[in-house]
Z-matrix of the N, CA and C atoms (Angstrom, degrees):
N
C 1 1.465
C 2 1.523 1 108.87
N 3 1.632 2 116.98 1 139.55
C 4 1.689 3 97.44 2 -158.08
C 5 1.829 4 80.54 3 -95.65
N 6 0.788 5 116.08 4 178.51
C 7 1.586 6 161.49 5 -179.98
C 8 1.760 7 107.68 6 -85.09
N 9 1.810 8 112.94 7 168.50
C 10 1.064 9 100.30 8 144.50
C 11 1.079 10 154.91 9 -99.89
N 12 1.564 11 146.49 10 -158.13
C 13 1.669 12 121.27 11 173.76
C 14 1.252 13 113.20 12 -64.70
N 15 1.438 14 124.93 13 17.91
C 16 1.534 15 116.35 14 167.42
C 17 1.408 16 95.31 15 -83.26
N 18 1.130 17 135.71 16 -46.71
C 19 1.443 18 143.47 17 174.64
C 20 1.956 19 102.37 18 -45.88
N 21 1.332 20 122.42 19 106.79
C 22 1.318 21 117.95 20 158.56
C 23 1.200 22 142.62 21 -111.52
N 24 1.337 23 106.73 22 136.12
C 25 1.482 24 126.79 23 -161.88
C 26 1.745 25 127.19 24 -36.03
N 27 1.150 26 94.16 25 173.66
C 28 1.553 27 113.76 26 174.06
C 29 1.431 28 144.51 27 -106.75
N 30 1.540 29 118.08 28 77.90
C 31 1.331 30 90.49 29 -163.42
C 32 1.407 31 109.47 30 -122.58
N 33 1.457 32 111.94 31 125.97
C 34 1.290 33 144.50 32 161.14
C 35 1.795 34 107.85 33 -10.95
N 36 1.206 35 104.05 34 135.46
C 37 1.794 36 130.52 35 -179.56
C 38 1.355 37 104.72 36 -139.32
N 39 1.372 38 103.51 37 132.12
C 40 1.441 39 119.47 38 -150.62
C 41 1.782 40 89.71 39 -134.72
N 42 1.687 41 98.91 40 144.96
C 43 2.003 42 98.59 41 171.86
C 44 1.547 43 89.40 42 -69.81
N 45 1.441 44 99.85 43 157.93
C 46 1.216 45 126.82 44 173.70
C 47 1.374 46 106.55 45 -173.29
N 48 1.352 47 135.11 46 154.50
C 49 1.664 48 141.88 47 163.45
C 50 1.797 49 106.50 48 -58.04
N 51 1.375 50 117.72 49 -47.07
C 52 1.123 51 123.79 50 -169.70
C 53 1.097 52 107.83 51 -74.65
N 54 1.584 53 150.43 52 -41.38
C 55 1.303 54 150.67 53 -166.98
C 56 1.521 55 97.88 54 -109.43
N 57 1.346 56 145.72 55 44.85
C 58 1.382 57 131.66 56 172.17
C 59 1.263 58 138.55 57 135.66
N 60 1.492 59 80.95 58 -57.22
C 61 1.788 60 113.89 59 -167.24
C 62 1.966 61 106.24 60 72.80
N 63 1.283 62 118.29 61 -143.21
C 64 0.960 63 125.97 62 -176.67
C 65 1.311 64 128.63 63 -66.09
N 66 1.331 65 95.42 64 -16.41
C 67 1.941 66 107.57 65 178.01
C 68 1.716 67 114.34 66 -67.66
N 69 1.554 68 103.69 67 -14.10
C 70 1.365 69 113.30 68 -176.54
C 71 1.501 70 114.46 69 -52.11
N 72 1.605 71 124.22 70 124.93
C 73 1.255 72 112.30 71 -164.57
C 74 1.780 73 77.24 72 -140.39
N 75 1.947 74 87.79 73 168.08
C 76 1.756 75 116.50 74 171.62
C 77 2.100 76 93.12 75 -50.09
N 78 1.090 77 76.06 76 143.90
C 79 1.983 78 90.87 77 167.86
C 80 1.430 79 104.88 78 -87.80
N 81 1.089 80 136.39 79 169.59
C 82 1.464 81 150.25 80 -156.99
C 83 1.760 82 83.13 81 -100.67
N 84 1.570 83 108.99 82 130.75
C 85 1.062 84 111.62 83 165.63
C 86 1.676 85 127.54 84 -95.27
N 87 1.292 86 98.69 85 17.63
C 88 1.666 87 97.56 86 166.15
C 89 2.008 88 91.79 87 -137.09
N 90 1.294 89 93.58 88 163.09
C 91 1.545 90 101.65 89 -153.09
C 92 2.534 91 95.09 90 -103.33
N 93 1.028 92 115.80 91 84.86
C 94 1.150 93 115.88 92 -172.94
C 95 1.336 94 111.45 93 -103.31
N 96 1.635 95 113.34 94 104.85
C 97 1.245 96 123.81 95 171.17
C 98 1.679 97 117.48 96 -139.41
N 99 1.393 98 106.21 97 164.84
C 100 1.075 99 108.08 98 173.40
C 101 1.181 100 149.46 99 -64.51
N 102 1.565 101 164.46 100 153.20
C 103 1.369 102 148.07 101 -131.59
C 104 1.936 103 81.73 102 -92.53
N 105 1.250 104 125.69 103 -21.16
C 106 1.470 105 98.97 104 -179.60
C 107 1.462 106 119.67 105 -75.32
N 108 1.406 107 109.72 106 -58.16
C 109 1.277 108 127.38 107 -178.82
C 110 1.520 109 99.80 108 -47.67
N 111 1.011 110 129.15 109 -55.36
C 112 1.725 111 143.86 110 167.37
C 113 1.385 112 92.67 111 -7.57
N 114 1.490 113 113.25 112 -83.14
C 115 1.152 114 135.75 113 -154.31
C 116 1.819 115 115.63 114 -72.95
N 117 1.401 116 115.60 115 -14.42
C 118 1.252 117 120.05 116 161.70
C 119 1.757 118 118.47 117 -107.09
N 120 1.261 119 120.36 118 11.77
C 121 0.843 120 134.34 119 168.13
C 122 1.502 121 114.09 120 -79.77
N 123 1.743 122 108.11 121 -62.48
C 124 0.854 123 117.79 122 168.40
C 125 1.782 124 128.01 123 -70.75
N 126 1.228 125 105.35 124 -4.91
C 127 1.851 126 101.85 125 -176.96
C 128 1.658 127 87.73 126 -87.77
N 129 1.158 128 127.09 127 -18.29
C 130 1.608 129 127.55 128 178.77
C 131 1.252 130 113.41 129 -84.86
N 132 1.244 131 131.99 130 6.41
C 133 1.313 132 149.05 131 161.29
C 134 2.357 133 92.02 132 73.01
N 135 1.478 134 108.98 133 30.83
C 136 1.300 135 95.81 134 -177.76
C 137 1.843 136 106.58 135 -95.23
N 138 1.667 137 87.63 136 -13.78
C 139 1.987 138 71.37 137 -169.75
C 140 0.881 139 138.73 138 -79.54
N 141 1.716 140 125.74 139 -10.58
C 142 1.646 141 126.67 140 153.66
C 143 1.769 142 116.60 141 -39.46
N 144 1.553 143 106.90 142 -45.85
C 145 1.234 144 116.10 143 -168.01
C 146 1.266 145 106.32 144 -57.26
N 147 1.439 146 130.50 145 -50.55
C 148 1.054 147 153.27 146 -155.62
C 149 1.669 148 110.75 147 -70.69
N 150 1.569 149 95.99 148 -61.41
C 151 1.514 150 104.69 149 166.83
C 152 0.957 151 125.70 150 -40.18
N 153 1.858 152 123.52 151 -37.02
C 154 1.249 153 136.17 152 -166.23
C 155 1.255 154 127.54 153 -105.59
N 156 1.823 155 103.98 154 29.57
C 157 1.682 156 133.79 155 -172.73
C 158 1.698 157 95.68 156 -98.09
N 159 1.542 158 112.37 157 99.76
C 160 1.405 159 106.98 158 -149.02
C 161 1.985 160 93.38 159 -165.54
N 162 1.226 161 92.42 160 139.44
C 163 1.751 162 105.10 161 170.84
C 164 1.583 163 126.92 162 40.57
N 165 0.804 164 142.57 163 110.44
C 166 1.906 165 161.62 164 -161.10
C 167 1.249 166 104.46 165 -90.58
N 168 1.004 167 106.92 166 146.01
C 169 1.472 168 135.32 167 152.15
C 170 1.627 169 116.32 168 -130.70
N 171 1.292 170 120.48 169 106.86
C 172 1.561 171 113.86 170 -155.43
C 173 1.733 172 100.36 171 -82.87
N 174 1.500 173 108.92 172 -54.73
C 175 1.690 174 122.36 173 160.83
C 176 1.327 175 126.19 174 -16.55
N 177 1.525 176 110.49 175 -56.29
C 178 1.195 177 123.22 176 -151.44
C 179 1.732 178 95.18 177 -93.64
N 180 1.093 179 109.60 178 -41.13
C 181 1.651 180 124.68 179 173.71
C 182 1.764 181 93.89 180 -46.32
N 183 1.277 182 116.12 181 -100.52
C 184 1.024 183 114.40 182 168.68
C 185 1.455 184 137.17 183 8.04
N 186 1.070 185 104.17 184 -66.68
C 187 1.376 186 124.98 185 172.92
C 188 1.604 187 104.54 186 -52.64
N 189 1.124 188 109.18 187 -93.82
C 190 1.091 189 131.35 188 172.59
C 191 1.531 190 109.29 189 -10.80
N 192 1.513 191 118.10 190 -68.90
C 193 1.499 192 105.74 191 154.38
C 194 1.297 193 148.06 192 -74.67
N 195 1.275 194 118.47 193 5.02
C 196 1.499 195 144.86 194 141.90
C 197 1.359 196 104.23 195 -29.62
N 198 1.102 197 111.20 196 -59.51
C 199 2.114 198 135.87 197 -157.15
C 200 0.939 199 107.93 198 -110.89
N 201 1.447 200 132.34 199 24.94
C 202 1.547 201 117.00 200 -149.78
C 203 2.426 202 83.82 201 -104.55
N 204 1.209 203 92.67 202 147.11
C 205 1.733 204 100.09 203 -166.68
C 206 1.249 205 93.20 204 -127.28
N 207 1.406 206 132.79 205 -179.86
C 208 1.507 207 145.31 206 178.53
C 209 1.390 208 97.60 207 -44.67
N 210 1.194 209 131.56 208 -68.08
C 211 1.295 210 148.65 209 -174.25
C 212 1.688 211 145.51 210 -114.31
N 213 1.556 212 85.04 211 6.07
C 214 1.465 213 92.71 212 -165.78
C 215 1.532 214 100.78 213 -145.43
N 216 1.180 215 131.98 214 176.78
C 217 1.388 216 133.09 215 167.42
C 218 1.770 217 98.36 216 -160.40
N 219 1.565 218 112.17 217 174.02
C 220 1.109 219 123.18 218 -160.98
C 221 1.573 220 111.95 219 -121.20
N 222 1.557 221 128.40 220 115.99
C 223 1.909 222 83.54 221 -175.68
C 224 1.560 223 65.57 222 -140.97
N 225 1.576 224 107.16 223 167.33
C 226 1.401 225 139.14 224 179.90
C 227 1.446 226 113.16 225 11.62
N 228 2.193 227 93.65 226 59.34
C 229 1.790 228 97.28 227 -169.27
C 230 1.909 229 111.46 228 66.62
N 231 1.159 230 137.14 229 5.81
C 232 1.361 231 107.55 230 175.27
C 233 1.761 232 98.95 231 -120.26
N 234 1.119 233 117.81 232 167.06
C 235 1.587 234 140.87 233 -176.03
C 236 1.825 235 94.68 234 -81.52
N 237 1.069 236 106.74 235 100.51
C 238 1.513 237 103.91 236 161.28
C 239 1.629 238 126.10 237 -84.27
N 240 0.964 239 144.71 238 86.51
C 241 1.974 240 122.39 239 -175.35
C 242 1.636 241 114.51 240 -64.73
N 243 1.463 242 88.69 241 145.92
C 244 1.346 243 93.46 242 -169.46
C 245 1.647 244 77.52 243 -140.92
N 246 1.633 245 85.88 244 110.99
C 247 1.996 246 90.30 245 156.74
C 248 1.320 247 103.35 246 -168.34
N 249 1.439 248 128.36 247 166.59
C 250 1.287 249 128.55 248 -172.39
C 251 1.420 250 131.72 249 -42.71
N 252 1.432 251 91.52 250 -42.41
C 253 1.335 252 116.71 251 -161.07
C 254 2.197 253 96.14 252 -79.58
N 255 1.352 254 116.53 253 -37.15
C 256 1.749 255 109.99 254 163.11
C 257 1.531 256 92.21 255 -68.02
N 258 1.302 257 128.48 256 -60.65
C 259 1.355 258 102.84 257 -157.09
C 260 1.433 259 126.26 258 -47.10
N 261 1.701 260 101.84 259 -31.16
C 262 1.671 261 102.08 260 176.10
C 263 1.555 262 128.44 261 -74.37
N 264 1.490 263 95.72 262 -4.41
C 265 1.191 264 119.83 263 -170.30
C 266 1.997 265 104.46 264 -71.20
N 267 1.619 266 80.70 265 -68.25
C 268 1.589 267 83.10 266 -175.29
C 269 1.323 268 111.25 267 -98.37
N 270 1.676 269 126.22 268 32.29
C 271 0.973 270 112.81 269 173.13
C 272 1.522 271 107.02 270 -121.62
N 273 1.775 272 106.70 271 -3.52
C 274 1.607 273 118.93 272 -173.89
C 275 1.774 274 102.97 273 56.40
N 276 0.831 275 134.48 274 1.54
C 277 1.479 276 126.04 275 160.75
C 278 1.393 277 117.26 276 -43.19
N 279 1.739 278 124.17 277 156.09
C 280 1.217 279 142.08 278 175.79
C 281 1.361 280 95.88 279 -64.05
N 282 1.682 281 127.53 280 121.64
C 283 1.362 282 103.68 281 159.19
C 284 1.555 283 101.43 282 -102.77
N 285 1.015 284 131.71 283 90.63
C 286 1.580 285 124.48 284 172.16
C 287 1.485 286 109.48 285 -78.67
N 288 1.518 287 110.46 286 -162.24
C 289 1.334 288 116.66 287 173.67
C 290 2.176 289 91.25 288 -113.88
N 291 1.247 290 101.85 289 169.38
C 292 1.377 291 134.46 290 5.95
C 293 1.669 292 95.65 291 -97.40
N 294 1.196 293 109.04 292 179.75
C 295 1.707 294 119.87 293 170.97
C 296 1.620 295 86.73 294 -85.29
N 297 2.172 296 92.98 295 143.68
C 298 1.622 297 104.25 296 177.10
C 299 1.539 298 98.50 297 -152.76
N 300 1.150 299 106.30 298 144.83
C 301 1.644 300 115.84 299 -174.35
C 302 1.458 301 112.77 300 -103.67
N 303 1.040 302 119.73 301 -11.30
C 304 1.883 303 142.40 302 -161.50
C 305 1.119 304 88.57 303 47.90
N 306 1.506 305 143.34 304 67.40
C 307 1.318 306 145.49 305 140.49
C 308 1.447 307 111.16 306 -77.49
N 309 1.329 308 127.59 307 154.80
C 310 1.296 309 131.03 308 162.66
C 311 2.082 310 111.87 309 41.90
N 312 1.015 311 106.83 310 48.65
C 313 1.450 312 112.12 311 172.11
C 314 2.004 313 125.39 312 -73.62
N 315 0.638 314 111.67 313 119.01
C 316 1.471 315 96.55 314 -171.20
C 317 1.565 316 97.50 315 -103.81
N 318 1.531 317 111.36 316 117.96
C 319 1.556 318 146.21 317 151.92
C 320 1.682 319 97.83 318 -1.05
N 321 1.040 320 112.32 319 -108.05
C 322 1.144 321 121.68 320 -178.82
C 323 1.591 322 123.59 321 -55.52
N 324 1.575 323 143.01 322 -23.36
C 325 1.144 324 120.40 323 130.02
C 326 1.356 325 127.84 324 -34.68
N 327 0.799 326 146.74 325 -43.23
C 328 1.706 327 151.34 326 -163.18
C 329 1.423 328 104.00 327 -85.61
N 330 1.397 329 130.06 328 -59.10
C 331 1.330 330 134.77 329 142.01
C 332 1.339 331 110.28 330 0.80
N 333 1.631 332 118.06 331 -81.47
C 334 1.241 333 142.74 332 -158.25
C 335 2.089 334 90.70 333 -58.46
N 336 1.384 335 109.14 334 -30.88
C 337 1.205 336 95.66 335 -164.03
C 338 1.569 337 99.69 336 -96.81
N 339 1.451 338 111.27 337 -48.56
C 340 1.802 339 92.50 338 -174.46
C 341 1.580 340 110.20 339 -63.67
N 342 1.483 341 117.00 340 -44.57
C 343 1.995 342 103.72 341 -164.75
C 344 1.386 343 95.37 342 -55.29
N 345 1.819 344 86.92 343 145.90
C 346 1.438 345 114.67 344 175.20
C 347 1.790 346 95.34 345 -101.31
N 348 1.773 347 90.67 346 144.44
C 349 1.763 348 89.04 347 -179.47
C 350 1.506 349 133.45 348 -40.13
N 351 1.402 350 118.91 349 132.22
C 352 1.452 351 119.54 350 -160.90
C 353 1.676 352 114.27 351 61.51
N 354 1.167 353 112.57 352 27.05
C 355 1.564 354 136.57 353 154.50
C 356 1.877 355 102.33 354 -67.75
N 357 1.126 356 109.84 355 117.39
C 358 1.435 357 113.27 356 143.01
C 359 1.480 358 144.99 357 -138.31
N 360 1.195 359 111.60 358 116.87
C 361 1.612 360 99.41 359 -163.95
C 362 1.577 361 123.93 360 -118.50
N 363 0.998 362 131.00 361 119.38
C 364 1.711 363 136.56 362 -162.75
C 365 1.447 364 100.04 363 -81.66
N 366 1.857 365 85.43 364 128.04
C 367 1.100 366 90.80 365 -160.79
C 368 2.005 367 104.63 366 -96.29
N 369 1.527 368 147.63 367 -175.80
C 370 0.777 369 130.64 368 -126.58
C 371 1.833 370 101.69 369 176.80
N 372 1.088 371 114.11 370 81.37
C 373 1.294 372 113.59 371 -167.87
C 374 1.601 373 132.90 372 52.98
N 375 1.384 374 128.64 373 -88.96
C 376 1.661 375 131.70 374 165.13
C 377 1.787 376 97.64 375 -106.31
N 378 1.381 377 122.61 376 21.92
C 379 1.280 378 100.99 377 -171.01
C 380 1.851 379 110.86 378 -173.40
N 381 0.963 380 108.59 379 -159.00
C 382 1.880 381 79.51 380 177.24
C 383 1.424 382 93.25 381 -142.14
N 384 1.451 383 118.36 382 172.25
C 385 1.784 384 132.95 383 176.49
C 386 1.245 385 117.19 384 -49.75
N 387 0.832 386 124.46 385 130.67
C 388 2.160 387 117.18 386 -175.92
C 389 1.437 388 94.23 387 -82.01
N 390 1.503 389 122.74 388 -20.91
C 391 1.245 390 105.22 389 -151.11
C 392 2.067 391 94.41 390 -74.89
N 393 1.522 392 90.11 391 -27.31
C 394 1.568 393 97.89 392 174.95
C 395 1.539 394 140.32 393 -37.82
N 396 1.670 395 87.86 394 -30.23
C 397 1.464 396 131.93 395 173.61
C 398 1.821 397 106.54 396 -32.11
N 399 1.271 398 83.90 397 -81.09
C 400 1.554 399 110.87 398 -178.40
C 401 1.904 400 89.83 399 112.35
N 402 1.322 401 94.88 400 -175.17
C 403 1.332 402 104.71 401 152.78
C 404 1.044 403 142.66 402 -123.77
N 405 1.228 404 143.61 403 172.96
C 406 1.968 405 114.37 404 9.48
C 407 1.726 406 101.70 405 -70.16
N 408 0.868 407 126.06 406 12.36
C 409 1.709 408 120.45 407 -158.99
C 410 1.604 409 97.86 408 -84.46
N 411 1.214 410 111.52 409 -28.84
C 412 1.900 411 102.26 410 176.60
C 413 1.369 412 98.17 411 -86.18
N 414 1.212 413 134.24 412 2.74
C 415 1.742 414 121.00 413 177.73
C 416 1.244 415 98.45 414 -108.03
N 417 1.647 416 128.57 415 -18.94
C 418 1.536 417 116.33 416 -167.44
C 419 2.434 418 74.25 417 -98.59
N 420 0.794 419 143.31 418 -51.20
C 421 1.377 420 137.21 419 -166.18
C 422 1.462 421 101.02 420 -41.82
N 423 1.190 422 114.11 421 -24.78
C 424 2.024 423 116.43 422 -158.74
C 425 1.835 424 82.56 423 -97.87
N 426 1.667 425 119.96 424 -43.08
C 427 1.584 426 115.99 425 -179.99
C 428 1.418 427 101.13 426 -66.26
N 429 1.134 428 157.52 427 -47.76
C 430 1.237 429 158.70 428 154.32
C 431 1.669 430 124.60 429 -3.84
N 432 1.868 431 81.03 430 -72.94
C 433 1.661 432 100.92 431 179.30
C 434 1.891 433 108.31 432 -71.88
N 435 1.357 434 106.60 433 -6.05
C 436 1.554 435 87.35 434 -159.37
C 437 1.760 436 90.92 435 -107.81
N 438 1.540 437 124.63 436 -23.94
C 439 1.360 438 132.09 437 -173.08
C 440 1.611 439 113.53 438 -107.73
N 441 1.434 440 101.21 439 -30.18
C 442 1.783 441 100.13 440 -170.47
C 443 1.560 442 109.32 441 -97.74
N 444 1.555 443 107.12 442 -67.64
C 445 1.809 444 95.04 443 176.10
C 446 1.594 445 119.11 444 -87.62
N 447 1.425 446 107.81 445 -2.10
C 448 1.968 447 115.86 446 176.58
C 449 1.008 448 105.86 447 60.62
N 450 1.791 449 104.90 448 68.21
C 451 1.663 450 94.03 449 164.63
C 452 1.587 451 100.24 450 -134.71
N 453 1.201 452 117.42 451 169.00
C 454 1.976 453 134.93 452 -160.59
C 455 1.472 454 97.64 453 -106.16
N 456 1.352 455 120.88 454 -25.62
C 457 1.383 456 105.40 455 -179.71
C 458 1.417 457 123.43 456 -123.94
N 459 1.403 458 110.99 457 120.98
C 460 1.294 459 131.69 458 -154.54
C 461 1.623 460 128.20 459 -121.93
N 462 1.858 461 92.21 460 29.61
C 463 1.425 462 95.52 461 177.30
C 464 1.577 463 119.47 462 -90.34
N 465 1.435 464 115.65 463 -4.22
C 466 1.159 465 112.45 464 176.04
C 467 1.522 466 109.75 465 -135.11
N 468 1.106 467 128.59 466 160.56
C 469 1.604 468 125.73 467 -172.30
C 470 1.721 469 103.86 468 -112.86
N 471 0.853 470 103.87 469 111.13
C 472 2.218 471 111.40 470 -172.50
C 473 1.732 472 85.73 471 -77.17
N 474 1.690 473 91.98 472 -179.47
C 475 1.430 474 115.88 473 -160.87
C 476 1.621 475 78.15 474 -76.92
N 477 1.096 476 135.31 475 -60.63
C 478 1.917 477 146.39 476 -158.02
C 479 1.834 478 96.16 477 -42.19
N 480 1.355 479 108.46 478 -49.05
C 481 1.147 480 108.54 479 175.90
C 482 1.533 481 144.42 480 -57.92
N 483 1.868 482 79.23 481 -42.05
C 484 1.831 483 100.86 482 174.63
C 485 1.479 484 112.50 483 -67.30
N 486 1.426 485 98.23 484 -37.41
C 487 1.748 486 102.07 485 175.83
C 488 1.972 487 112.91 486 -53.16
N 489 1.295 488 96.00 487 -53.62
C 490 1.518 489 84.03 488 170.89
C 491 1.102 490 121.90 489 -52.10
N 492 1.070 491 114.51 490 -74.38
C 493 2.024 492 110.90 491 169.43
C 494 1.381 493 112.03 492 -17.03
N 495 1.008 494 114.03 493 -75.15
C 496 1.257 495 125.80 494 -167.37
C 497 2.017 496 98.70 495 -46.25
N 498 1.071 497 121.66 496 -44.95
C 499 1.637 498 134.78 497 -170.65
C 500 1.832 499 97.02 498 -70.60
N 501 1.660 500 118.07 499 -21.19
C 502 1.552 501 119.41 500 -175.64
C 503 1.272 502 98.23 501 -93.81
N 504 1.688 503 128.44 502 -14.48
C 505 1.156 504 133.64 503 -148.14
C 506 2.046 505 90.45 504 -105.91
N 507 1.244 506 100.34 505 -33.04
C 508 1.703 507 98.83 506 -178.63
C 509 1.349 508 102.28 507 99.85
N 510 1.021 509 113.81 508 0.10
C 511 1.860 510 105.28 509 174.94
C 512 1.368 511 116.24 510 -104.78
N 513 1.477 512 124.71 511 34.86
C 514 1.480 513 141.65 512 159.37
C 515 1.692 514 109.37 513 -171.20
N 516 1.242 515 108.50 514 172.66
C 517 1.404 516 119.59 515 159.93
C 518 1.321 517 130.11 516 -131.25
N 519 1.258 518 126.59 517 149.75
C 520 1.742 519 116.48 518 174.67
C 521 1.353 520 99.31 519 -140.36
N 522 1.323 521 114.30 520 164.07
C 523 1.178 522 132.19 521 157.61
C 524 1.325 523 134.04 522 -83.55
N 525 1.703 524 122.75 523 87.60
C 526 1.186 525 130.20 524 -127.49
C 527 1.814 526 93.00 525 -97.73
N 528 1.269 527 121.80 526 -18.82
C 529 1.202 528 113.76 527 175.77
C 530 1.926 529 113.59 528 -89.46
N 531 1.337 530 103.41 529 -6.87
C 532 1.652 531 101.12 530 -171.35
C 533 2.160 532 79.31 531 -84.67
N 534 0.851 533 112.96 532 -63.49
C 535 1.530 534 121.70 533 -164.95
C 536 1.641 535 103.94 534 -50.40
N 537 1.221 536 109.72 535 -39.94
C 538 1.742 537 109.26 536 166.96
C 539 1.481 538 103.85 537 -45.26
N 540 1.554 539 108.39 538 -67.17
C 541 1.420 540 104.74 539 170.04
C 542 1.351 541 129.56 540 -22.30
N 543 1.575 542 95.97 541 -72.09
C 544 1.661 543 108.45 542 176.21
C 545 1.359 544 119.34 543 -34.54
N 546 0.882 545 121.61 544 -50.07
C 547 1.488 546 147.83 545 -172.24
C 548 1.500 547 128.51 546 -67.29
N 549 1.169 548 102.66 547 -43.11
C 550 1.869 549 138.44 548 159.94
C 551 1.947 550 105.61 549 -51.50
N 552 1.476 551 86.14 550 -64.96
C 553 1.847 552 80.66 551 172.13
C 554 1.188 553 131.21 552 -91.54
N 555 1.641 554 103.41 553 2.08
C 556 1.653 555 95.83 554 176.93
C 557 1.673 556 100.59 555 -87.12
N 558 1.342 557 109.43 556 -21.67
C 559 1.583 558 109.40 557 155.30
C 560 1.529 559 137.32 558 -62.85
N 561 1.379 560 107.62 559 -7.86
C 562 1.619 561 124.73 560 -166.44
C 563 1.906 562 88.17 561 -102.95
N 564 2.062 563 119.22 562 -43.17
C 565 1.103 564 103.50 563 -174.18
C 566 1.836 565 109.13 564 -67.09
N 567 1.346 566 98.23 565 -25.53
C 568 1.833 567 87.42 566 -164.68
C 569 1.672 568 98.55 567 -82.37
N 570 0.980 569 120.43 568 -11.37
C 571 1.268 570 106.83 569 171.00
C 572 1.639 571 126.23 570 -70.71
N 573 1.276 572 96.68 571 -41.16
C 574 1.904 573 107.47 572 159.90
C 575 1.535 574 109.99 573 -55.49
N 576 1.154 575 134.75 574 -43.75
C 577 1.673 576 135.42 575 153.24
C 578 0.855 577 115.55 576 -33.02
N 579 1.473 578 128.22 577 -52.78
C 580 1.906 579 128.02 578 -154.54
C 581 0.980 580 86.09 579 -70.56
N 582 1.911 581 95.43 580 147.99
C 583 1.528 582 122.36 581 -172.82
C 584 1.397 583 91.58 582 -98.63
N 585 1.609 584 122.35 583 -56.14
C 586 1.270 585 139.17 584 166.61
C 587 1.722 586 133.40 585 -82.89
N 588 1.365 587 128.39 586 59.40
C 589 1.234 588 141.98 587 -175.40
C 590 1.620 589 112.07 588 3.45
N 591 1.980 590 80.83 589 -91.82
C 592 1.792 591 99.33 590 177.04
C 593 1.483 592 118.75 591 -63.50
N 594 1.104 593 121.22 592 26.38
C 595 1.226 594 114.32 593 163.51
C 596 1.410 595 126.03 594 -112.20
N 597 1.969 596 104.09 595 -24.56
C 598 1.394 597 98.56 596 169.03
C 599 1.499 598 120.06 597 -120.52
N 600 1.388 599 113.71 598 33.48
C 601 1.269 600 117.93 599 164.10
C 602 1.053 601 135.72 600 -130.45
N 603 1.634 602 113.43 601 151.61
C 604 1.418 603 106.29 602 -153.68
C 605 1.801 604 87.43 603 -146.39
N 606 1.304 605 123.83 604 169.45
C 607 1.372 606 133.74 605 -164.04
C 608 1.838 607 95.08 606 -110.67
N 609 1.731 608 92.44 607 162.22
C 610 1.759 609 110.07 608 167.09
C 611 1.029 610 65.35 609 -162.29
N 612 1.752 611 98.25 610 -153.14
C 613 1.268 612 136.07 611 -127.10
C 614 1.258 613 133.50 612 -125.48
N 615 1.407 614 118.78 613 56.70
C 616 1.477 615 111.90 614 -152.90
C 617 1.818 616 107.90 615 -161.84
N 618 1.189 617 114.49 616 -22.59
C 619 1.454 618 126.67 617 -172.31
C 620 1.514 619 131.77 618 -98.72
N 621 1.842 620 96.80 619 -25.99
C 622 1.804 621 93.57 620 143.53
C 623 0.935 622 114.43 621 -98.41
N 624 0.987 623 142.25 622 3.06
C 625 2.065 624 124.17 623 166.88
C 626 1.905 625 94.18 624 -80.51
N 627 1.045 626 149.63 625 -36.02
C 628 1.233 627 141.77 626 156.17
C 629 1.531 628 113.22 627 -42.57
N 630 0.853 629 107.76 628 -62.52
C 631 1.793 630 117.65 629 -175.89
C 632 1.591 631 121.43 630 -66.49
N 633 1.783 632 108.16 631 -34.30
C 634 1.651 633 107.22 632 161.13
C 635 1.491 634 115.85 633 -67.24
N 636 1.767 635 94.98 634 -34.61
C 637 1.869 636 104.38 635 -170.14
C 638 1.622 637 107.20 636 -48.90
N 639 1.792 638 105.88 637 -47.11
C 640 1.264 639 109.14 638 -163.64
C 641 1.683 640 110.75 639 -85.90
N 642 1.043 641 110.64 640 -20.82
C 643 1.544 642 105.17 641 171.52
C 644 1.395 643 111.65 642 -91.59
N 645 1.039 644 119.40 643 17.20
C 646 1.813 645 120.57 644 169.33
C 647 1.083 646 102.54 645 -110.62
N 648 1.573 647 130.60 646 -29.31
C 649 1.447 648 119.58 647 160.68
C 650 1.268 649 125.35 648 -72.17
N 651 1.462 650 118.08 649 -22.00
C 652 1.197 651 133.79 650 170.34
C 653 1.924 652 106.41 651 -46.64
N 654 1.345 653 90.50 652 -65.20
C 655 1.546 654 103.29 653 -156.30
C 656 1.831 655 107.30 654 -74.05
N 657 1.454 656 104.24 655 -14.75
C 658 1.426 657 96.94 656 177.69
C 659 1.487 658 116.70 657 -104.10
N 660 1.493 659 106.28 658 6.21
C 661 1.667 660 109.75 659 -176.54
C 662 2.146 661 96.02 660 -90.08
């Protein structure tokens, strides 16, 4: 029986080359960081969201991306919406402009934008060392990979990643609920791919707070 939108959702991580591959694991269901990162987490209006990366439903996930449509998805017979504008809803995220897909990022643009002067960071195959980071920025890069794009392996930090930083850092903006989106169905396409289901999926945080959202509007209209 789902809960209400205090209860938050589940959303499904799928193998893919782009998000991981197989290293993709469950995200930590309690949110443990340090009093810095804390505090830039939250001036980014991300740490309610974060906090509230909590309890599965593996079924209903599933489903849900089974059916998942431009805007809508289907679960146990009801019309779920799925569009930026609910996600920001029940996810309280920044929706700024511009909309970003972390498609086509170039390494060293992004670079150019997060280092702070006399910043240097070694870079490391498609991406550079976190440890390079410094901190808190290699502990919020590992909160990133494990809550924002859902990925298990965290030895190198990609351009998709740096861009966030850089968006906690105040020297860009995105629209963190359109890209949730993005992100949601590029997990719904690789799941139509898998040859083997239960082997490459694993849950976060995003697909019952959609599914309580919409059956609480359901039940009070």
């Amino acid at each position: 029986m789902f809960q209400t939108a205090k209860t938050v959702v589940v959303l499904l991580r799928i193998h893919s080359e782009t998000m991981g591959g197989r290293a993709i694991r469950r995200e930590p269901q309690v949110l443990t960081v340090s009093a810095a990162a804390q505090e830039i987490l939250e001036r980014a209006g991300w740490l309610t969201y974060l906090n509230h990366l909590q309890d599965s439903n593996e079924t209903v996930a599933m489903e849900l991306l089974q059916n998942l449509q431009e805007d809508y998805s289907i679960v146990m017979g009801r019309q779920i919406a799925v569009t930026d504008d609910i996600i920001a809803e029940v996810s309280g995220l920044p929706a700024t402009r511009p909309v970003w897909t972390q498609k086509k990022e170039r390494l060293q643009k992004i670079m150019e934008i997060f280092q702070d002067e006399g910043q240097s960071l070694t870079i490391k195959g498609k991406g550079v060392l976190p440890a390079t980071l410094g901190e808190p920025w290699a502990e919020l890069a590992r909160t990133v990979q494990s809550y924002i794009t859902c990925e298990g392996r965290k030895d190198v930090v990609r351009p998709r990643h740096l861009k966030l930083l850089a968006v906690l850092k105040q020297k860009c903006s995105v629209n963190l609920p359109a890209l949730l989106n993005s992100l949601l169905h590029d997990v719904a396409r690789s799941l139509k791919k898998a040859q083997h289901v239960e082997s490459v999926v694993s849950d976060h945080g995003l697909i019952r707070l959609l599914v309580s959202h919409s059956l609480t509007q359901q039940q009070s209209s």
